[in-house]
N, C-alpha and C positions, 0 to 999 in steps of 0.2 A: 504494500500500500504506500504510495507517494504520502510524504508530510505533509502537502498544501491541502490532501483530499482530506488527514487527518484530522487538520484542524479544522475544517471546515464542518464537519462532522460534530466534533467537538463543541465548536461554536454554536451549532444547529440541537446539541441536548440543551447545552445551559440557557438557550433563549426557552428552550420548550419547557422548562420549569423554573420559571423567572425568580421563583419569591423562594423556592427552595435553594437556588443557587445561591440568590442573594446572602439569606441566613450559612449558608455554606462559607463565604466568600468573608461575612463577617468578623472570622476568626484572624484572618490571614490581616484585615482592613486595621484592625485594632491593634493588631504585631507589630503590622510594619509602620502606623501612627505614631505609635506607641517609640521604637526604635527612633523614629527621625526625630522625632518633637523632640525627647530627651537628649538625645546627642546633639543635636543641633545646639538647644540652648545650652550645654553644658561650653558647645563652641565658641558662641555667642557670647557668652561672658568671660570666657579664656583668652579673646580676642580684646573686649570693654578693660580689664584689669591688668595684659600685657599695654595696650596703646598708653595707657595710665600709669605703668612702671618706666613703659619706654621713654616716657613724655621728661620724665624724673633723669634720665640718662642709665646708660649699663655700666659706665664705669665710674659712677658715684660711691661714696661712701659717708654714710652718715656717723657722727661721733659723739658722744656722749658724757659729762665726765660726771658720774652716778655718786661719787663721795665729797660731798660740801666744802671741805675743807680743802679739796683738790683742785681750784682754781687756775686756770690759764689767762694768761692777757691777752688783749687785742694785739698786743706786739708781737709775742708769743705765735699766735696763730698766723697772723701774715706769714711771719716768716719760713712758715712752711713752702711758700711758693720758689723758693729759691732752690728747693730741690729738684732736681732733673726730671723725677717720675714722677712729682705733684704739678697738676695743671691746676686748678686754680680752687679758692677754699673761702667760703662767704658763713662770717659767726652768726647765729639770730639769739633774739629771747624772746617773751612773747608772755601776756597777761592780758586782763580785761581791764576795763574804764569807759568812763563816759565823757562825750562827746558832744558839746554845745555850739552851735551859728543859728542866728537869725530867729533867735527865739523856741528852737528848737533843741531836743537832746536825743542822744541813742546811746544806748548802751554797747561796746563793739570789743571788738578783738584789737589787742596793741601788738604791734609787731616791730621789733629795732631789728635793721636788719645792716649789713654792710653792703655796698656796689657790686660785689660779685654775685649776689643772695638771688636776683633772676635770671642767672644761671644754671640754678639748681631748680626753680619753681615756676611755673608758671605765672607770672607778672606780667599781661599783657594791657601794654598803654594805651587808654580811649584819646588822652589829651595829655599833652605836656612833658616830663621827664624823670626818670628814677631818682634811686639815691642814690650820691655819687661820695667819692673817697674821701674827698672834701666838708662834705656836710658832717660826715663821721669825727674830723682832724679839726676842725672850728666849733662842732655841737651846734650845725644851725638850727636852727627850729622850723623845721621844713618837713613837709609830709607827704606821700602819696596815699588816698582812700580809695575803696571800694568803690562801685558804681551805686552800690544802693545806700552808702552812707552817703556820695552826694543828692543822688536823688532824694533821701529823707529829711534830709537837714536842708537843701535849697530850692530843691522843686525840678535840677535838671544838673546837665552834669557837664555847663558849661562854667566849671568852677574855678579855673585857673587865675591864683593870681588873690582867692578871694582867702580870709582866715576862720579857723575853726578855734575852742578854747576846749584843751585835752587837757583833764585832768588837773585843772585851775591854771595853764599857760597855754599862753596863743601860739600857733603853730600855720605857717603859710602853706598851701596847696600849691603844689609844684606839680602833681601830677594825678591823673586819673584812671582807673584800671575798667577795660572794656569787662560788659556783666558775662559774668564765669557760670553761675548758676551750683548747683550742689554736685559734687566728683564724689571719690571716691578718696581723694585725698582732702577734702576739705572744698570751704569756698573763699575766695577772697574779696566777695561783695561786700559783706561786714566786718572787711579789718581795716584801721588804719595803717599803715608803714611811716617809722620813723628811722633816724638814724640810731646806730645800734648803741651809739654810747650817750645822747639824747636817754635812749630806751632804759639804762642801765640805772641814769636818777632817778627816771618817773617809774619806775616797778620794783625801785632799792635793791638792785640787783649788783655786785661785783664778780669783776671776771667773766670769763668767756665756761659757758659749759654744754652751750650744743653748738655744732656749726659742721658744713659740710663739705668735702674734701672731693676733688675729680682729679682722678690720675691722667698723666700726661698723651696717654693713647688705652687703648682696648687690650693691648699685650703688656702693659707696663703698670694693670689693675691689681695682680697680686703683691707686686713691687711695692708698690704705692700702700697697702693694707699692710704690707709688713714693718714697714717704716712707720706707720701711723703707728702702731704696736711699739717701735722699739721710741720713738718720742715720747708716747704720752706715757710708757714707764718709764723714762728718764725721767721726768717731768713731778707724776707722780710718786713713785717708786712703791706700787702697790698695782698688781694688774688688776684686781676686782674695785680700782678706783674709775675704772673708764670701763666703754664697751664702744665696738668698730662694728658695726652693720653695714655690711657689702651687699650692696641692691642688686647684682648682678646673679648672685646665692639667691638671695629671696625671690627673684622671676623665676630663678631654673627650680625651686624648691615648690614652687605655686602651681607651675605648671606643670609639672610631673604630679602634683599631687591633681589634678585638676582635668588630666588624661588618664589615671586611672579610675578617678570617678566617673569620666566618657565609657571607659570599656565596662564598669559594672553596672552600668542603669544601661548599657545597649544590652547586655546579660540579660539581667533581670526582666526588661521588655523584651528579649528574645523569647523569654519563655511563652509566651502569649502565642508568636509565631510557630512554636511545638505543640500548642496546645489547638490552634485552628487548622494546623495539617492532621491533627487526632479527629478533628470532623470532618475535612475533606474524606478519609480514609474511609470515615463511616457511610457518608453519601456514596462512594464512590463503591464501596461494599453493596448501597441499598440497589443502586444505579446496576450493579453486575445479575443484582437475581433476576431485576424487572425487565432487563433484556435476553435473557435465559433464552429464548426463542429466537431472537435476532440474531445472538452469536452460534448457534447452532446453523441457523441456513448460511450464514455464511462461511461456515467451515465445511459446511456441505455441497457448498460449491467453488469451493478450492484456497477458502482463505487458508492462510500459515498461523503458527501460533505468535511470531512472531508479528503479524497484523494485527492481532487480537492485541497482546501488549505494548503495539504504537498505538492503536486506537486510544486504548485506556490511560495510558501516563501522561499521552499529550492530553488528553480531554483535563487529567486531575493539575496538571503543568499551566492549562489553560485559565483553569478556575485560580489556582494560586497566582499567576500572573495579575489575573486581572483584580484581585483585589489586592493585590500590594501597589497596583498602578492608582488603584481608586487611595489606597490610605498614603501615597506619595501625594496627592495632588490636594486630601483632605489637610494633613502638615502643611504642605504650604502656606493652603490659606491661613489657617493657624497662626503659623508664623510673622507673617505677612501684617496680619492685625496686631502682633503683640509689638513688633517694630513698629509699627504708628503710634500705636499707645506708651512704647517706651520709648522714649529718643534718644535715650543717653546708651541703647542698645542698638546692635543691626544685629539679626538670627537669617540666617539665610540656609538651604539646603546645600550642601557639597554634593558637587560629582562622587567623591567616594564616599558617601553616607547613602545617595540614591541608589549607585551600586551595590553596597553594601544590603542595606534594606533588600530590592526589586532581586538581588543573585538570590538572599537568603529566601525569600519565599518563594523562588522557582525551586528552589534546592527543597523545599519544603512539600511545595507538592510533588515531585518525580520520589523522592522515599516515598511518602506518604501515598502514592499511587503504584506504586511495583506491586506491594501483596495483593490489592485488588486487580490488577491485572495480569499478573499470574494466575491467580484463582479463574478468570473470565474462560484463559487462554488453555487453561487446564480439562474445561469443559471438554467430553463425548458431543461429537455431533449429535447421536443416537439419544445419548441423554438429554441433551438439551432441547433438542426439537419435542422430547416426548413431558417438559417439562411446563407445567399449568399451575 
């Protein structure tokens, strides 16, 4: 028997019992749903939270110095730049206060930060200019805010030029940051940015105890973390006085953990796909008795047994095909809606996820149709024609 008669055939039962097949096909539709939606968003945010580390840089390192009494200076830390394998290093600190213009107040985020510091973060300028080396070496009193602290306190965010009063001192707007909205690392619509030694009077803060270090290339990132280790126990002289956090570890740490949870939720929605070829197999069992008479004339007039189980694998191949084509196309939309509704997500279908899915539920029904069609093909002519 030719394969195109086969399926033709094949295609010609499951129209003839539309709402059995249906329920047939259900099994397979919920598997491979099941499969894509899950993997997919697991994608979809392993995608959201690497563009989000990437954004931070891979050969960053953040530091820490966790014992009070272990202070570094702004001098101190500059001077790391003079080493071959340190690219460049911006100290911060950071607390809350309120914020007064025009009759208005907000409560906000204080950020002192030094000129290197949007380097390491995302500080993108609507209007005007950062903080620069200078503002830190004179203590100007100079600021850049948030988009929504201008807009709160003035009404728009053509604020350049105009003063706010932080914390009982006036402070000039030098600069303004276009709206960021909520990340995953924070937002910076409700901070202000001051300079970091500014920051260091208004929050009674001395010394430097975070701030963030980029090694001078991608190959020269362990260099750079080992020297940060052998300085700040110079420095210190206690290693459990600091901690070095290499963002390049925490992506590959994330994402490995973040591809094994892809392969155990496609697992686990696999099972669903074993469980709908366990009702193909029964259809395709009920399918072999109720034609009992059909496959008897045609062995009686010269079909092979091998005709008998092309007929049958493809007919059950057929049915698994087409419901993993229907719960491919149901994901989608799925998908498709939760990316409108999320924005700060894109979930989209992979070539190898549709492959994945559409191979395994072929692969689902050809097992799941061999016993019934061996059983067909096993059939007496004599028996079967004499079968009512």
């Amino acid at each position: 028997m030719k394969v195109g008669q086969a399926v033709k055939m094949a295609i010609a039962s499951i129209r003839s019992n539309k709402m059995r097949s249906f329920l047939t096909m259900l099994g397979i539709i919920i598997g491979v749903l099941s499969v894509v939606l899950l993997v997919s968003l697991v994608q979809g945010a392993t995608g959201s939270i690497t563009s989000e580390l990437d954004s931070l840089g891979g050969n960053q390192l953040t530091v820490t110095i966790t014992d009070p009494s272990s202070k570094l200076t702004l001098s101190d830390v500059n001077s790391l730049e003079d080493k071959d394998e340190i690219g460049k290093v911006a100290a911060y600190n950071s607390g809350n206060g309120t914020v007064k213009a025009g009759g208005n107040k907000e409560e906000v985020s204080i950020s002192g930060i030094t000129e290197n510091y949007s380097d390491f973060s995302e500080l993108n300028l609507l209007n005007g200019r950062g903080i620069l080396n200078i503002d830190n070496e004179y203590r100007l009193n100079v600021c850049v805010i948030g988009n929504s602290v201008a807009v709160n306190l003035f009404g728009n965010t053509d604020v350049i030029g105009s003063q706010i009063r932080l914390e009982g001192k006036d402070y000039l707007i030098v600069g303004v940051l276009e709206e960021q909205g909520e990340s995953m690392m924070g937002s910076t619509d409700s901070t202000v940015y001051i300079p970091f030694t500014n920051a260091q009077r208004l929050l009674y803060s001395t010394g430097v105890t975070s701030f963030y270090v980029s090694s001078s290339s991608a190959e020269t990132l362990e260099l750079a973390e080992d020297t940060m280790d052998s300085f700040l126990l110079e420095r210190t002289g206690d290693s459990d006085s600091f901690s070095v956090i290499n963002m390049a570890t925490i992506q590959d740490t994330i994402n490995a953990v973040l591809s094994t949870m892809s392969l155990l939720l496609a697992g686990i929605a696999g099972i669903s796909l074993v469980v709908g070829g366990i009702g193909i197999m029964n259809i395709m069992l009920v399918s072999v008795t109720e034609r009992t008479k059909e496959i008897g004339v045609r062995k009686a007039i010269g079909a092979q047994k091998r005709d008998i189980v092309t007929q049958f694998i493809i007919e059950s191949v057929t049915l698994s095909l087409m419901g993993g084509i229907i719960g491919m196309l149901l994901s989608m939309g799925i998908l498709g809606l939760l990316t409108a509704i999320l924005a700060d997500y894109t979930f989209t279908v992979s070539i190898s996820v549709a492959a994945l899915a559409l191979g395994f539920s072929m692969m689902v029904g050809l097992i799941f149709g061999i016993y019934p069609a061996n059983k067909a093909a096993k059939l007496k002519p004599i028996d079967a024609l004499r079968y009512s």
